[in-house]
C-alpha positions in Angstrom: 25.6 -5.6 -7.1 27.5 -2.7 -5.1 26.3 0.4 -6.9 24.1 2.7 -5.9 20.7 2.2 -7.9 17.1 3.6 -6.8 18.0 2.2 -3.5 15.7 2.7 -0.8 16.9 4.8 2.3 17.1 3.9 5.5 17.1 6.7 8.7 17.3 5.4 12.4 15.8 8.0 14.8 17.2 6.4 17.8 20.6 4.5 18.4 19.9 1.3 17.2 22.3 -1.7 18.3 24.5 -3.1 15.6 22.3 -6.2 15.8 18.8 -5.3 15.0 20.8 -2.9 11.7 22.3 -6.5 10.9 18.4 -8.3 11.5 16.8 -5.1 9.7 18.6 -5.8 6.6 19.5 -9.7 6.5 15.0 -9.8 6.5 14.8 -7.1 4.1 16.9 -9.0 1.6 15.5 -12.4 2.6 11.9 -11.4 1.5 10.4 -14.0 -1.0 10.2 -11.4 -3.7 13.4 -10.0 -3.8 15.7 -13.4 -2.8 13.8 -15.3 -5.7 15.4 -12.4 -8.0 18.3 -12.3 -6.6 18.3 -8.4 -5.3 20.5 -8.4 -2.3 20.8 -4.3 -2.6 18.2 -2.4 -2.3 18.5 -0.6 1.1 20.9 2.4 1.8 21.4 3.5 5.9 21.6 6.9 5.6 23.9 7.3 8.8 25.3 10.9 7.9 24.4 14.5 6.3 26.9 14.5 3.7 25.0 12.2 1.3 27.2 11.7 -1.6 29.6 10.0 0.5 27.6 7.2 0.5 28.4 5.5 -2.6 27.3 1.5 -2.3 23.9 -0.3 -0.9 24.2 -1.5 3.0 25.1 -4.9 2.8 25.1 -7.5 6.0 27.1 -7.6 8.0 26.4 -3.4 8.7 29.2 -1.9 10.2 29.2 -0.4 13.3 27.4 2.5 13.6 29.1 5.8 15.2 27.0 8.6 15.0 23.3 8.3 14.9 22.2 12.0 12.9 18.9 11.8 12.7 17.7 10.5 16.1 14.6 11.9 17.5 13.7 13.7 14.0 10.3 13.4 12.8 9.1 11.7 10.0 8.6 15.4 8.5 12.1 16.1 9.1 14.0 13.3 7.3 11.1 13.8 4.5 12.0 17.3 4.2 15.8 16.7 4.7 15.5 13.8 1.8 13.6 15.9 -0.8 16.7 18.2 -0.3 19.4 15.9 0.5 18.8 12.7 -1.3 19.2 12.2 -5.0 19.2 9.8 -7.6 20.8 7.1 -7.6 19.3 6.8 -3.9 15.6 6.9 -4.5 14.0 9.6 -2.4 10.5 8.9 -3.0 9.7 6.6 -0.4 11.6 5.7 2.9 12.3 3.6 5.9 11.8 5.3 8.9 13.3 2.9 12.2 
């Protein structure tokens, strides 16, 4: 699939090399109970402010990252800026925090 659909969002806090993004997500993905279904979409790297132009899952292999917004932000801030920011079809009840 390569909508959008209650996909859980992902926020670095520090630059993270293309690599570990690629590692992050190719695990995610590989976990028992999602691979048995299937899922290969349910993680979204929320690499910019302007939400809505993110319009498909992150899919392996990422591409490279240029901008890193939300690095040294607390887990308060990306909470506060998803409850205000993030909308279906991303869900915005939980998060990754890296």
């Amino acid at each position: 699939m390569t909508e959008l659909n209650d996909n859980t969002p992902v926020f670095c806090t520090a630059e993270i090399p293309e690599h570990v993004l690629n590692d992050f997500f190719r695990q995610a993905y590989g976990a028992p109970e999602l691979a048995d279904e299937g899922i290969d979409d349910v993680g979204v790297l929320i690499n910019t402010h302007d939400v809505s132009s993110i319009t498909r899952p992150t899919k392996v292999p990422v591409p490279a990252q240029t901008s890193f917004p939300f690095t040294d932000k607390s887990p308060e801030d990306i909470w506060e800026f998803s409850q205000q920011n993030v909308h279906p079809p991303i869900f915005n009840r939980a998060l990754a925090i890296g």
